[in-house]
N, C-alpha and C positions, 0 to 999 in steps of 0.2 A: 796309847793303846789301852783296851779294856783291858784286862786280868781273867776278868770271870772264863773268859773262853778257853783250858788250856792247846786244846787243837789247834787254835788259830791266832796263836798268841805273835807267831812271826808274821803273820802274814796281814794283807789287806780287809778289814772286817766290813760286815753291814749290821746295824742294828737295827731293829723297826719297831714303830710304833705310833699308832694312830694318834693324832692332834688337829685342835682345830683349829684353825689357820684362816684368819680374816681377809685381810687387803693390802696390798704394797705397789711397789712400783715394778716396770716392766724390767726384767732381763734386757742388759744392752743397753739401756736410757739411762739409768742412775742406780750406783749400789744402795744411797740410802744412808741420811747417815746415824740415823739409829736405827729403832728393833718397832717404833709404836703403830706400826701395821700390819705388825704379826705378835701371836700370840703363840709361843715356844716355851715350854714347860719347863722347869729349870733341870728337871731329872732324864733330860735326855739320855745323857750321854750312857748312863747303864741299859738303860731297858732294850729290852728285845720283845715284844709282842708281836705286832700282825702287818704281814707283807701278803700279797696278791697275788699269788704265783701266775696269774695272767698279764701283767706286766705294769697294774696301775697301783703298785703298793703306797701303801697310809706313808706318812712322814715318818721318815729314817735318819739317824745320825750314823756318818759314814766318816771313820777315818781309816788311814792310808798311811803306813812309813814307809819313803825309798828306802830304795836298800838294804832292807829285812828278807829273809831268808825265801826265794822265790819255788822253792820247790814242793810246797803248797797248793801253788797256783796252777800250774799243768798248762798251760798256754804258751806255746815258743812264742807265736810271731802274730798278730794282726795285719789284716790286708792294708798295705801299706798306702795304697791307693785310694781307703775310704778318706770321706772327708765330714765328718762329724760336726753337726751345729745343732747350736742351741735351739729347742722349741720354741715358737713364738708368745707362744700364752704363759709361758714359765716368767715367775716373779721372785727376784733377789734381793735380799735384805744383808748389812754386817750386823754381827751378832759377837760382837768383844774381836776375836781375831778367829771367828768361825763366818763361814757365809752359808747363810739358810735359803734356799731355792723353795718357790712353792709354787706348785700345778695344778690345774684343774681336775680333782676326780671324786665330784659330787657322789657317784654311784656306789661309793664306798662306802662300807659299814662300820658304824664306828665302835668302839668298846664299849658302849654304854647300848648299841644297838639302832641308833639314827644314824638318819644317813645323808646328812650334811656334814660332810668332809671337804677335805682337797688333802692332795700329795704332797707330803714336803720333805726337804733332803738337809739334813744340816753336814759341812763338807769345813773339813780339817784346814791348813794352809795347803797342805798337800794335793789332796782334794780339789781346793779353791782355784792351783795352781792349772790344773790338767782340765778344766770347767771353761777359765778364761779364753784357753786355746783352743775351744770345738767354737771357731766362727764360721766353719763354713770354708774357709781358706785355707785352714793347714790339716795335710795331709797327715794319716796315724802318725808316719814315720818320722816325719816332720816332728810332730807333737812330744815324739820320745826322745828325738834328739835334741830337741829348746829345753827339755827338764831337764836330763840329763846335763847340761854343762848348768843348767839353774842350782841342782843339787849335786851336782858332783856325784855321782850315781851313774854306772855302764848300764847301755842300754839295754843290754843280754839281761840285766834283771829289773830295769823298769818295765821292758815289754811288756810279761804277762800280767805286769802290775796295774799301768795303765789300761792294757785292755779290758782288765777284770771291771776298772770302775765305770768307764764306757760303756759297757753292756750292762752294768745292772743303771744306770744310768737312762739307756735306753729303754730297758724291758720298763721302768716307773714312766714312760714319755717323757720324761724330761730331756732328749736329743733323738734328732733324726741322722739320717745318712751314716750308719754304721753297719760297714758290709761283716759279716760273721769270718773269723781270721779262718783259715784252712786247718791250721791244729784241730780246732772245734771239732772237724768231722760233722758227718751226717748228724740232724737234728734227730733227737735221742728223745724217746718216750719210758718213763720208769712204769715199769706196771707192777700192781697187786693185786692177787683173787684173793676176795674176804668171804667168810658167812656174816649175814646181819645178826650181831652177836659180841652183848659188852667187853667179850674177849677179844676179838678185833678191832670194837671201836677206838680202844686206846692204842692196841700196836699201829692200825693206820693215823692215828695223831700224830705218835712218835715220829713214825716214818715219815710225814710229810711234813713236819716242825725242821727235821733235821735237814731237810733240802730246800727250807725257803728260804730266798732271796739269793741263792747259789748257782745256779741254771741258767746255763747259756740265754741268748732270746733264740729261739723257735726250740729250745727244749720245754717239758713238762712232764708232767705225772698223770696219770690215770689209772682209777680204781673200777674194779670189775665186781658188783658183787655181785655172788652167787647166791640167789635168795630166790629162785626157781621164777624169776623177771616177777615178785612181788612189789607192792610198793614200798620205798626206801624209809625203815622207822627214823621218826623224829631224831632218834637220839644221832646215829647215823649220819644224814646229811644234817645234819647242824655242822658235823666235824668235816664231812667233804664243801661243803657250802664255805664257812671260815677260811680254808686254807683256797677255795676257789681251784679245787682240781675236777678234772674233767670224770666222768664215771657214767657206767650200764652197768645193766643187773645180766644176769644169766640163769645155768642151771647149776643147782646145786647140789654136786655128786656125793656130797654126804650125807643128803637123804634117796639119793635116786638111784637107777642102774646099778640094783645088787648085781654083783660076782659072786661065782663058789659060791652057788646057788643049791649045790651039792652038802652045805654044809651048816646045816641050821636053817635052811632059806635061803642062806650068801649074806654077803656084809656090802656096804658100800666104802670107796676109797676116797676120803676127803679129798687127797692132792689131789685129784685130778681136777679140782678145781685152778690149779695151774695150768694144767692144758684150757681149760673155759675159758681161764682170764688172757691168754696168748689168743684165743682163735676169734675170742669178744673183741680185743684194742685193736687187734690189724684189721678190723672192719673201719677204724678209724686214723690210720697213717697212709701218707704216702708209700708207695713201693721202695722207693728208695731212699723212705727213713729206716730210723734203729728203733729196735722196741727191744727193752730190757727187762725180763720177767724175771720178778725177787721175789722171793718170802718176805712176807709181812712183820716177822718177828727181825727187824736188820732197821738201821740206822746211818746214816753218813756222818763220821766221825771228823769235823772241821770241814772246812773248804773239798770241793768236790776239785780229783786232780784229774782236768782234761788228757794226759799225756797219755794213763792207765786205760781209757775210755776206748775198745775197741771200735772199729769204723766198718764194721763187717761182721760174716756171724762168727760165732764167736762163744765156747765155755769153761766155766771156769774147771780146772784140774779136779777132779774129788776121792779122796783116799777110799771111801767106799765103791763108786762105779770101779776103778782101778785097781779093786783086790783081784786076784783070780778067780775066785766064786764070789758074785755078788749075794748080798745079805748076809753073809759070814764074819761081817764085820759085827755085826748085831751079838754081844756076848749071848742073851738067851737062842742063839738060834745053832748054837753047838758047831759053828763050822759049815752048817751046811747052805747050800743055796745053788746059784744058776751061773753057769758059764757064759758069758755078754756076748764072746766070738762065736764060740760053737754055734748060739744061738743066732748071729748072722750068714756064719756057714750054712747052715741050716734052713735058709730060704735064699741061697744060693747067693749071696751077699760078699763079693769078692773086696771092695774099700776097708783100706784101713779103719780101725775103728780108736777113736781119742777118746779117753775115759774121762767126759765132763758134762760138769750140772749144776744144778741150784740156780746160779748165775747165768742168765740165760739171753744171750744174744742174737737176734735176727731180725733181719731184715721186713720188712713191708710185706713185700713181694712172697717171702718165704711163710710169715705168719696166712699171709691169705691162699695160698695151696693149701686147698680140699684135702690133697692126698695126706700132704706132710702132717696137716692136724688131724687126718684120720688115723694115722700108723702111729703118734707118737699116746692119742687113747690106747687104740691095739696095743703096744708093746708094754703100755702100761697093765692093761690087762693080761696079758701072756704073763708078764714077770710075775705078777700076784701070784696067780692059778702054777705056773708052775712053779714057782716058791712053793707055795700049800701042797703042790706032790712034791718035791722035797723035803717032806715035815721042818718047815720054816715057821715058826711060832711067830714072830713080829714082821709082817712084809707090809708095813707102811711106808717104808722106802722105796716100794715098786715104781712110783712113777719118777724118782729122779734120775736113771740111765734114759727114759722113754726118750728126749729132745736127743741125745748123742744118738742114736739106734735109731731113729727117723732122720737124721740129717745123714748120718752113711749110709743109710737102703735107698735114699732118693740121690745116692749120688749129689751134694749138697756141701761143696767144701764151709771148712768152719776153721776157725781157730782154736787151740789150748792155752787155756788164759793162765799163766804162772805168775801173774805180778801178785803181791801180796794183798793189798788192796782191797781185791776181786775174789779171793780166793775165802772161801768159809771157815773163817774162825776156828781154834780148838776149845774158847772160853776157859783157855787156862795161861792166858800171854799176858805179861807183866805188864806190857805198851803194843801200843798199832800206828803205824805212822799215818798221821793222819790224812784224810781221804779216803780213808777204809770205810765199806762198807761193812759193818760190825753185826753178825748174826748172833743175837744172843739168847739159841737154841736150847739151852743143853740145862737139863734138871737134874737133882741127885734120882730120882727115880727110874732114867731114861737112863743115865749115866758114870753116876755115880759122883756127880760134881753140881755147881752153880750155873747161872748165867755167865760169872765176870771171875777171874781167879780172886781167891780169898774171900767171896761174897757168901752169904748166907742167899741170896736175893734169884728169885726164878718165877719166871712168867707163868708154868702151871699153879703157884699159891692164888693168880688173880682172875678165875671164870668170871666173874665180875669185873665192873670198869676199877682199872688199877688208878686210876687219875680219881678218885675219890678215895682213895687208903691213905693213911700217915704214912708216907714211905721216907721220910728225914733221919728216923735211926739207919736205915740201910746205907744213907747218904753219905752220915757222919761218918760211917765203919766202912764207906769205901777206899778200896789200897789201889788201884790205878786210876789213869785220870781218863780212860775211856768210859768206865763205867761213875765216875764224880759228871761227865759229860751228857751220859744216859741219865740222869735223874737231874741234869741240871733243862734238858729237853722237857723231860715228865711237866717240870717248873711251871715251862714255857709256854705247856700243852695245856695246864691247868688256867694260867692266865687268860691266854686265847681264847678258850673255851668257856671262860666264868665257872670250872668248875669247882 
């Protein structure tokens, strides 16, 4: 196992990075009994560069130990019934006591910027062991049970081990016939609303560096930006193009639709470029996908754990929506603010109401109602405006109760999301088990603290692209290993990107 990664130091890893990879012989025909038709770099095994979150990622070295600690992984069971084989066009080499697979994926870009590539996968014994068995013949279940007595290893923790490398397996083409295990749940779309703006450029890095080569196959990512549907700057889609995620433009309510027009003019509410980027991606999911709408400033800390991943709508708990007067969490705002119930009472709003946000889950079906994305602006705007007649000094938290208060007026069952996970950071926890999605919000100015406990380190120091600062002293002086994991991304983001 690598080291470098502590999140993922039990579990199943991927590492990726582009290579250029010659000629061999066919998977199936001959392993080959050296390496001189391929050309494999000797420094594989650390690096972590560039993978294709659309499923045709560059050459990756991938290992795997049975029997490390599966709770990581978040995968009970794969469909037992699929039957998993090898590609035809995939080509196998021995490589000492590693075996290197390599695919055809000319269209790829390489680190140097050509784009005369191919795919390739360099795989452990481990690995090698669970590759041999996708002929086409043996069933998942099959497959976990012939490791299992090979490694003396219960199947309750090869399961989600094997499937994990299956599906990233599949998502690079390197095997067909693999049905999505039912844990998985509904294929899940991750979304962010950005401004085109070097303060975003790097948290969207961050946040899509920490999710690749992680995601199920029929998951992905898509970015919404908000740049009033101009055209996307270079610097921009450089970073959305590399990582190969999907993305539109919108409107951008940080320059648009003042409010409290009564007061100077009005101001405009940045978030609500969350509600843009929820009402932009559901023009592009199925009904009965998941679309998952996060702040930009957040991370997945190691292995994404399917088990956490809600299958419905769905928000996270928020100690703010949750106070008895909202905004009073806000020290400058002295206590005062707005009643959430009252305020559904109030339009005659009999449904319980669940105090949850940030984290934000729904359905297809749900992001494309007209009504629901009208009413969750509205409430957005409601809470501003009357925040500002409750002399509320800071109401840039108005639109985060808006998704709970639109899904109770539409009658819209949802979930309260308590696993830790999912749940928004205090940026003052010693450890996060990993799988966390890690919001790393909080500045001494806003709050009186860091990003990371014991950090000096906070995202308002960087309006500019943070992936161009010396940030190693913050690195060296980090005291958790979520935040040693956050600048070990920055690294990663730097690499990728050439910057």
């Amino acid at each position: 196992m690598d080291g470098s990664d502590p999140a993922v130091s039990q579990s199943a890893q991927l590492r990726v990075r582009r290579e250029r990879v010659e000629s061999g012989e066919h998977a199936g025909t001959n392993d080959g009994a050296d390496t001189r038709g391929a050309h494999v770099s000797a420094n594989t095994r650390g690096a972590h560069v560039s993978a294709n979150t659309r499923g045709t990622d560059g050459s990756a070295n991938y290992r795997t130990d049975f029997g490390a600690n599966t709770s990581l992984m978040g995968v009970e069971r794969g469909s037992g019934a699929t039957l998993p084989r090898r590609s035809s066009h995939v080509r196998q080499f021995k490589a000492g006591d590693e075996l290197v697979l390599v695919g055809n994926a000319r269209h790829l870009l390489m680190e140097d910027g050509s784009e005369d590539a191919k795919a390739a996968l360099t795989l452990n014994s481990s690995g090698r062991a669970i590759w041999e068995l996708c002929d086409g013949e043996h069933r998942f279940d099959q497959i976990v049970d012939t490791l299992g007595r090979q490694f003396g290893v219960g199947t309750n923790v090869l399961r989600p081990q094997v499937w994990h490398v299956l599906a990233q397996m599949e998502r690079q083409g390197f095997l067909r016939g693999l049905e999505k295990p039912a844990a998985a749940g509904p294929d899940t779309t991750f979304v962010i609303g950005i401004e085109d703006k070097p303060y975003f450029w790097w948290q969207t890095a961050i946040f899509l560096e920490s999710l690749e080569g992680k995601l199920p196959a029929g998951w992905r990512t898509f970015v919404v930006v908000c740049n009033d549907t101009k055209p996307v700057t270079p610097d921009l889609r450089k970073v959305l193009e590399r990582y190969g995620t999907e993305y539109c433009t919108g409107t951008n309510h940080a320059n648009t639709n003042r409010i409290d027009v009564g007061l100077n003019g009005g101001e405009c509410h940045a978030a609500l470029n969350r509600v843009e980027a929820l009402a932009a991606a559901g023009k592009f999911v199925g009904s009965d996908e998941l679309l998952c709408l996060l702040d930009s400033d957040i991370f997945l800390y190691g292995e994404l754990n399917l088990q956490v991943m809600p299958h419905r709508c769905a928000l996270s708990r928020n100690w703010h929506i949750e106070a008895p007067t909202f905004f009073s969490t806000v020290d400058k705002n002295n206590g005062k603010g707005v009643d959430l119930n009252k305020l559904l009472d109030a339009i005659g709003c009999e449904q319980p109401f669940r105090p949850g946000g940030v984290n934000v889950f729904v359905t297809g079906a749900v992001a494309q109602d007209s009504k629901f994305i009208a009413d969750c602006f509205r409430f957005s705007h409601a809470l501003f405006l009357l925040g500002r007649a409750a002399g509320v000094e800071s109401a840039w938290i108005a639109e985060m109760p808006c998704f709970a208060l639109a899904l109770t007026a539409n009658q819209i069952e949802y979930e309260l999301i308590e696993t830790k996970e999912l749940l928004v950071s205090d940026c003052d926890e010693a450890e996060i088990p990993a799988g966390t999605f890690y919001h790393y919000y909080s500045d001494p100015k806003d709050f009186g603290r860091s990003a990371f406990r014991g950090s000096k380190w906070h995202k308002q120091a960087y309006r500019e692209n943070f992936l161009n600062t010396d940030f190693e002293h913050f690195a060296r002086e980090a005291t958790t290993d979520h935040e040693r994991y956050f600048f070990e991304l920055a690294r990663r983001c730097r690499q990728r990107l050439n910057v």
